[in-house]
C-alpha positions in Angstrom: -47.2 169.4 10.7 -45.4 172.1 12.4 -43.8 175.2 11.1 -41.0 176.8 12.4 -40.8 180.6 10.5 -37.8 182.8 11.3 -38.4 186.9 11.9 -36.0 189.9 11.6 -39.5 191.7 13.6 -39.3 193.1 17.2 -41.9 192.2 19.0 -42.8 193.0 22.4 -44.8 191.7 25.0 -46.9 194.0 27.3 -48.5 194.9 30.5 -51.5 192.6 29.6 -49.2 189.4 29.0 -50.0 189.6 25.5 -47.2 189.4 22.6 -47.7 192.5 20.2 -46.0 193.5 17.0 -45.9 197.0 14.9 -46.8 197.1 10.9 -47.5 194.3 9.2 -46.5 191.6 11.8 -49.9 190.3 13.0 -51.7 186.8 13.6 -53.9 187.7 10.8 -50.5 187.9 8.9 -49.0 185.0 10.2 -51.8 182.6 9.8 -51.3 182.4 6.3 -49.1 179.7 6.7 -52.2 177.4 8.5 -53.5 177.0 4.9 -51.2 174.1 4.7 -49.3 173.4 8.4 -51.2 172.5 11.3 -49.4 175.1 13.4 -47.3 178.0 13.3 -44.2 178.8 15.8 -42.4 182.4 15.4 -38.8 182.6 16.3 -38.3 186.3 17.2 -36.9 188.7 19.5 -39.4 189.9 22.3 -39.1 192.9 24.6 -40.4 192.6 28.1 -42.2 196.1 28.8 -44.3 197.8 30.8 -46.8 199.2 28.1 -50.1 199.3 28.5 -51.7 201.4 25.6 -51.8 198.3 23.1 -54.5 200.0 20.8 -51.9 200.6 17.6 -50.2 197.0 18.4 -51.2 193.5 16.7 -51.6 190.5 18.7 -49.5 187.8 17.3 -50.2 184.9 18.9 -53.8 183.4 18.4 -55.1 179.8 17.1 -52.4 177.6 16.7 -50.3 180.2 16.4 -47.5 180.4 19.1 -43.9 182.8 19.6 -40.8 181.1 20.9 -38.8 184.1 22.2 -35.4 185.3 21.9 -33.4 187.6 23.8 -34.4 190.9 22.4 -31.6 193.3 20.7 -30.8 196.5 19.1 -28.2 197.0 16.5 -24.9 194.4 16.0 -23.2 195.2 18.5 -26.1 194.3 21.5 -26.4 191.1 18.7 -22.6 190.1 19.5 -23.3 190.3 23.3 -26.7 188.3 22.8 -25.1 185.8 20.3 -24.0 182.7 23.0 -27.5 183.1 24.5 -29.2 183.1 21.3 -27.5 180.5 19.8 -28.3 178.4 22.8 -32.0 179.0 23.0 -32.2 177.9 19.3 -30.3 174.9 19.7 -32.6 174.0 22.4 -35.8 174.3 20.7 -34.8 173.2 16.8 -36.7 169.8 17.8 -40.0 171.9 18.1 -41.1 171.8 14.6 -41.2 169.6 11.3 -40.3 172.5 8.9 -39.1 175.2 8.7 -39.0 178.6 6.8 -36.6 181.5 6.6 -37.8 185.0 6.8 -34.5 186.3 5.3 -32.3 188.6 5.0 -31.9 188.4 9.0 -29.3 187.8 11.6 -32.7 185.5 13.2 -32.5 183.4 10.0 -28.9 183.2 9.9 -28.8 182.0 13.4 -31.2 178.9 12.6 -30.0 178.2 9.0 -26.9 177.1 10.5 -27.9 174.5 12.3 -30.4 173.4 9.7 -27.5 173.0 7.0 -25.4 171.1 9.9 -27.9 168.5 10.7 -29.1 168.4 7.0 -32.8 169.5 7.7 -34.4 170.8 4.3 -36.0 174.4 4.7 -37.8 176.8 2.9 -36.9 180.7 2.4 -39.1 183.7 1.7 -36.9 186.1 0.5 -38.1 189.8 1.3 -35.5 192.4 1.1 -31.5 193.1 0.0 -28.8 193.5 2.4 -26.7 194.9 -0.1 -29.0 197.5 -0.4 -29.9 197.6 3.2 -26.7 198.0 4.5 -25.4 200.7 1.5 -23.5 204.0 2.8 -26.0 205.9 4.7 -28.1 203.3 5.7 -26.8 202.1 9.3 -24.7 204.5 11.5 -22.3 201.6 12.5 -18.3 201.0 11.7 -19.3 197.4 11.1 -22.2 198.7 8.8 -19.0 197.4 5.3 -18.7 194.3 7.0 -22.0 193.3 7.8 -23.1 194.1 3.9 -20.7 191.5 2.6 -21.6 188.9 5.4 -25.4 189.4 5.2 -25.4 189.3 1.0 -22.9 185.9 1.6 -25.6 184.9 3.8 -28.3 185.2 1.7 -26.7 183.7 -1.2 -25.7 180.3 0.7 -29.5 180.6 1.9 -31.1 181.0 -1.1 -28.6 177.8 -3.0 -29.3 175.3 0.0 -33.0 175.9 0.2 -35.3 173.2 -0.5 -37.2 175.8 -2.1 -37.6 179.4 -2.4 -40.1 182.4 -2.7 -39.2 185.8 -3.9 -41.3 189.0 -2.8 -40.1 190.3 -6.2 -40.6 188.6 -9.6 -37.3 188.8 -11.1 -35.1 191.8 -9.5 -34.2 189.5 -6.1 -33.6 186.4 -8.3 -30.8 188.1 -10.5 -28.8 188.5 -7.2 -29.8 185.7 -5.0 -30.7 183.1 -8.1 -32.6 179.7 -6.3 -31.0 176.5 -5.9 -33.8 174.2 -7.0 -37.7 175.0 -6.8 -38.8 178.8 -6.7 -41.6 180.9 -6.7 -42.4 184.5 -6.1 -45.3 186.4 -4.2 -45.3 189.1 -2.4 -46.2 189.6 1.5 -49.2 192.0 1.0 -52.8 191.2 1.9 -55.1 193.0 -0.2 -58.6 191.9 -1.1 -60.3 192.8 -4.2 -62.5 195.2 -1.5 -59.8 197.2 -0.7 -58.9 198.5 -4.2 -60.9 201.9 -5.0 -63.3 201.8 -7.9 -61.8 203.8 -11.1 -64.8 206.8 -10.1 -62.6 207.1 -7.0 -60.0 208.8 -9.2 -62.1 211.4 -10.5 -62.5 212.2 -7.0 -58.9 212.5 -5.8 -58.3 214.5 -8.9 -61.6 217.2 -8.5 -60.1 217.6 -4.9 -56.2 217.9 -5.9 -58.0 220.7 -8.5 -59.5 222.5 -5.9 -56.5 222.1 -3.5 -53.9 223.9 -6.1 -56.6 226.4 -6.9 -57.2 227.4 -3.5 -52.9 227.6 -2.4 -53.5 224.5 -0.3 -50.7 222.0 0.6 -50.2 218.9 -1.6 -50.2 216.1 0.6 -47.2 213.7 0.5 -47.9 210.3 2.7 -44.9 207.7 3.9 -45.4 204.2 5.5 -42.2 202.5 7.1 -40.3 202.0 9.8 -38.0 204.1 12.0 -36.4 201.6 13.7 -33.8 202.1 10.6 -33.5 204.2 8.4 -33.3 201.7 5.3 -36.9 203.5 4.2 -35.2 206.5 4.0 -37.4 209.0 5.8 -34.4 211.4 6.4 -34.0 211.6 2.7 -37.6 212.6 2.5 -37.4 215.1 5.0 -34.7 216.4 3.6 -36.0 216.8 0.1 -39.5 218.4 1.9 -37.4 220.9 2.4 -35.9 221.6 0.0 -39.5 222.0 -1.9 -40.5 224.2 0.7 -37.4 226.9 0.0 -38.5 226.7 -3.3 -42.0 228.0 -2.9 -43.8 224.5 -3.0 -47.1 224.8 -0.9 -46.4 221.1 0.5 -46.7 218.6 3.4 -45.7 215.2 4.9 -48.1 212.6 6.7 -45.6 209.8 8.1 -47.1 206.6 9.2 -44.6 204.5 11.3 -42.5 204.6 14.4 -39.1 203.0 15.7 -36.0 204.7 17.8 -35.2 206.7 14.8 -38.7 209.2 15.0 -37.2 212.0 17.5 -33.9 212.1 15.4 -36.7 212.8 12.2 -38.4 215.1 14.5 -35.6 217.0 15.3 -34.7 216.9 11.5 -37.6 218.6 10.6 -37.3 220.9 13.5 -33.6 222.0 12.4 -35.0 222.5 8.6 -37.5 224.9 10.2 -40.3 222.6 8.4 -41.6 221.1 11.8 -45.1 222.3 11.4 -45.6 221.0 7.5 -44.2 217.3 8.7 -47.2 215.0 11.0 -45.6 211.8 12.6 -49.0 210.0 13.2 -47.1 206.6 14.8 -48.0 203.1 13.5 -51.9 202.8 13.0 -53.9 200.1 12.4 -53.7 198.0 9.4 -56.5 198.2 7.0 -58.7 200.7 7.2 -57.3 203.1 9.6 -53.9 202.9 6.6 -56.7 203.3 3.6 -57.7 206.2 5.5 -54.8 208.5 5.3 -53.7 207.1 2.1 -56.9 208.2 0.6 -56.9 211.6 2.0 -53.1 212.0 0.4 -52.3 213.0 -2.9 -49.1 211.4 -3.5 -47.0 208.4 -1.9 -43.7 208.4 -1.7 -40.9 205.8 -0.9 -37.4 206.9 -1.1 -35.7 203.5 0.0 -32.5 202.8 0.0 -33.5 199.1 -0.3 -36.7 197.0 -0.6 -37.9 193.5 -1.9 -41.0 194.5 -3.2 -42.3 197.4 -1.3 -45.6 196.4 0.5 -46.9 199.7 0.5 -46.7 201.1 -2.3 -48.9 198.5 -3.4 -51.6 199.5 -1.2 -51.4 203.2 -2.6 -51.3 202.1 -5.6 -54.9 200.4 -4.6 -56.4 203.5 -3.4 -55.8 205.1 -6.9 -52.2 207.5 -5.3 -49.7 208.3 -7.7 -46.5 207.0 -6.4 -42.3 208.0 -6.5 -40.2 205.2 -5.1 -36.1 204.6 -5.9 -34.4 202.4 -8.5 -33.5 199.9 -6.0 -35.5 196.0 -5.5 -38.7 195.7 -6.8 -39.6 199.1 -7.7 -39.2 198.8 -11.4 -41.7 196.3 -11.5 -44.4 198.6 -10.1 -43.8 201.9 -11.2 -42.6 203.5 -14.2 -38.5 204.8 -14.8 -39.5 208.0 -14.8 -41.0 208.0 -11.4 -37.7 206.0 -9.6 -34.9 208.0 -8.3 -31.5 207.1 -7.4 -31.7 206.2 -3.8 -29.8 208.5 -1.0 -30.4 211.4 -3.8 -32.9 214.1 -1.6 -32.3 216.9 -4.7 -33.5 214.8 -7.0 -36.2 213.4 -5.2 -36.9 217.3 -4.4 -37.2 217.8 -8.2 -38.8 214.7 -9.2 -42.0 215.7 -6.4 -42.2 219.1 -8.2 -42.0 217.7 -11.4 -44.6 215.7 -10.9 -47.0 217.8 -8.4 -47.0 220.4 -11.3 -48.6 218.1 -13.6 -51.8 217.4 -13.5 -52.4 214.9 -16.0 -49.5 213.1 -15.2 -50.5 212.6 -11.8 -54.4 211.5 -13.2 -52.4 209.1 -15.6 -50.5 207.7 -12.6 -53.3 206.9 -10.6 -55.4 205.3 -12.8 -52.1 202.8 -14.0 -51.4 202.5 -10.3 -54.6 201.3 -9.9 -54.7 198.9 -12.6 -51.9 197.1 -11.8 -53.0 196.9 -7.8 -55.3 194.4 -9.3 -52.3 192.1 -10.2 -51.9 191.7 -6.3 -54.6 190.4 -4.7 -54.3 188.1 -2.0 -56.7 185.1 -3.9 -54.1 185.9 -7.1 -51.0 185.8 -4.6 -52.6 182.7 -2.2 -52.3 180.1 -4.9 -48.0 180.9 -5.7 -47.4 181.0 -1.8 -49.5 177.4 -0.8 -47.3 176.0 -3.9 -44.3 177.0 -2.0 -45.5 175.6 1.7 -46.5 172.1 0.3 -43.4 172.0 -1.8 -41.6 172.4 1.9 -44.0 170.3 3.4 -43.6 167.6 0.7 -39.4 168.0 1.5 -39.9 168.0 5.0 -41.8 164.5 5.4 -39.5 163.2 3.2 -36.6 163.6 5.7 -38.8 162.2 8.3 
């Protein structure tokens, strides 16, 4: 059988002929659905470039794994003058799979949902993220940015009601506002062996170094993973509060992992806050070790989002044994504790909550070592069983209808 799955995810294709995407999008990532479907078809927006350096991009396509692309995109407004030819190429190709799944919230998913519900053809959703959070003040420089909120959480809602069944990134905190129509489930997107969490002697380590560090006058070490294609992740916010740490005295730096249109307005950011040499933009690197890498060299992790299912990478600092701030918004609150969530949008508080905790010593040891207890809850042998429950629940709907 078939699978049609629907991504919000750019992807481009490059000098070589090859499809790449940044992050997390990856063959390795999407052949997790081949545990139960024969093969794999992404619908997705592709960019026709002329790149050539391809060494921090992912394949996608590989063994039965295929991309069907659509006109690639940028922002509502590009999406309104795309919409006829997107809605056409879908149309065209909804005969080339058996089922299909629902990467959602996303204008992609949207798109094919439609004409799933208007020729009755179950499908499955994986629900990863909030629009109403996504699309809060702040979030996306665009007049439509009110509009779009309600739509996209209307959306979601009808998506989530309709679906044959449903997975949740987050445990509970998605479900309260998108509750399931029938069948659900929840897992999150992450792929992390049982190798890949630290040993409990690695925290020893972090916390002789951070020792030395603060004894010497050496900079703490603040790491951030995301995209800057929006600023939904809130780096600005993060930047912002950096700076504010730094007027007050705070020996302190920023390692960002990441990239997206969005990096030279951060660049300049820092540049204006006259912080330009404490903040490193390091681009997207590989997934895996290269991540564990800097993530291990860091002393704290933080992720001031202004929305989030449940955040991918906190999870993996959490495995390397980093004490972690995130913001009171998605599945935070079922990773970290209240008193290391901020409002989101907040950069004085944030500011206050890194010194708060940077100052503390044993907090930040007690941190790591819950952090990396509860990394152990995630595992992708833990989390495999939950998500091939959910595809042969589809699967079982989709043959059904056959």
């Amino acid at each position: 059988m078939k699978v049609m799955v629907a991504l919000e995810a750019r992807l481009v294709r490059a000098a070589d002929g090859n499809i790449y995407g940044q992050g997390p999008i990856n063959y390795n990532f999407l052949r997790r659905y081949l545990s139960v479907f024969d093969e794999v078809v992404v619908l997705a927006r592709v960019k026709q470039t002329e790149l050539e350096n391809v060494e921090k991009l992912n394949p996608v396509e590989g063994h039965n794994v295929k991309v069907f692309e659509l006109s690639s995109y940028v922002g509502p407004w590009q999406f309104l003058r795309q919409y006829r030819r997107l809605n056409t190429t879908i149309k065209a190709i909804l005969h080339e799979a058996d089922a299909y799944i629902l990467r959602s919230p996303g204008a992609i998913s949207s798109l094919l949902y439609n004409y799933l519900r208007k020729n009755r053809i179950p499908y499955g959703i994986e629900i990863v993220g909030d629009p109403w959070d996504s699309l809060a003040p702040g979030s996306v420089k665009t007049i439509l940015r009110p509009v779009l909120r309600r739509k996209m959480k209307r959306d979601l809602e009808k998506q989530c009601k309709n679906a044959s069944a449903s997975a949740y990134v987050t445990e509970y905190s998605l479900q309260k506002r998108y509750p399931p129509g029938g069948w659900s489930t929840h897992y999150s997107s992450i792929d992390l062996s049982a190798e890949m969490i630290l040993d409990e002697s690695a925290i020893d380590d972090r916390m002789e170094r951070l020792r030395i560090k603060i004894k010497s006058d050496k900079p703490i070490c603040c790491c951030y993973i995301g995209t800057m294609n929006q600023l939904y992740k809130a780096p600005d916010i993060l930047i912002e509060a950096l700076g504010i740490c730094i007027k007050r005295g705070i020996k302190i730096e920023l390692v960002m992992i990441g990239d997206g249109e969005f990096r030279y307005q951060l660049q300049e950011q820092s540049q204006n806050l006259g912080i330009a040499d404490n903040v490193k933009f390091l681009g997207w690197l590989s997934p895996g070790k290269d991540v564990f890498e800097q993530l291990d060299e860091s002393d704290l992790y933080v992720l001031p989002s202004r929305q989030e299912g449940l955040p991918r990478t906190i999870i993996e600092a959490m495995a390397r044994g980093l004490p972690c701030i995130g913001s009171a918004v998605g599945g935070f609150g079922e990773l970290l504790a209240p008193d290391e969530l901020i409002p989101p949008g907040n950069s004085k508080l944030l500011a206050r909550k890194i010194e708060e905790i940077i100052g503390d010593s044993s907090r930040l040891e007690k941190m790591a070592r819950r952090n990396l207890k509860n990394a152990r809850k995630y595992t992708s042998d833990k989390l495999a069983e939950r998500r091939n429950s959910f595809f042969n629940r589809l699967k079982e709907a989709s043959q059904k209808e056959r």
